[in-house]
N, C-alpha and C positions, 0 to 999 in steps of 0.2 A: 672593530678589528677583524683583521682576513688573513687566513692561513692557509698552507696547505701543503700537507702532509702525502707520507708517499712509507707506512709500513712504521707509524709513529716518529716520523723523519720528516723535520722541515723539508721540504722540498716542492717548488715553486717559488711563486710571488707572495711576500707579505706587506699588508696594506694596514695603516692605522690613519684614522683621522681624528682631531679637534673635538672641542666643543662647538665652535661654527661650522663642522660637519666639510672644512678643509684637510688633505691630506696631511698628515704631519710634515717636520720637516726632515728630510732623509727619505721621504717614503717617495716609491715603492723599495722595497728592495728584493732582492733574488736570493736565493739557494739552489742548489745542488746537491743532494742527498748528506743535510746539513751543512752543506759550508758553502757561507757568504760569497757568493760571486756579485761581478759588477754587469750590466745591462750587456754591454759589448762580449763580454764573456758568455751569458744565459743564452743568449737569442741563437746562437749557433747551435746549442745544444735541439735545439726545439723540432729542427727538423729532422733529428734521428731518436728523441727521445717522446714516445707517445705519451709520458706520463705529465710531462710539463706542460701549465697551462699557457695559452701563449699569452702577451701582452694587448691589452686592449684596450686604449685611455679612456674610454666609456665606463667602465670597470673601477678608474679611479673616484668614479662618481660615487659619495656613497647612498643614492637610493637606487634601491636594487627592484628591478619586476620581475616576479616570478612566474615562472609559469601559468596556464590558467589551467585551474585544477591542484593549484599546488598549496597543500596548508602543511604549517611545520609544527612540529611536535610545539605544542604551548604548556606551559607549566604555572600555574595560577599560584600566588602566593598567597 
């Protein structure tokens, strides 16, 4: 699952996928400082709004590369 948040407020793109690591169905979907917009609606937003991530069907992939150099908090159970 992918979120993204803007002041504890949906806000962007949210992305879920499968157990065969396909996008769900309905996904992606957008927001707007909580509220559900549709693709046609976000995309205008994006060029006066620097907080929104833009869309980038690579993105719907879900193995993600990160950076080099980049390790994230891990937590062992």
């Amino acid at each position: 699952m992918e979120s993204h948040f803007l002041n504890d407020i949906e806000h962007g793109i949210s992305r879920r996928w499968n157990a065969q690591d396909k996008l769900r169905r309905g996904y992606p979907q957008y927001y707007i400082m909580g509220k559900p917009v549709n693709k046609r609606q976000y995309e205008p937003r994006l060029r006066n709004d620097p907080t929104l991530p833009p869309f980038k069907a690579s993105d719907n992939d879900p193995l993600v590369w990160l950076p080099k150099g980049f390790l994230p908090n891990l937590v062992s159970r």
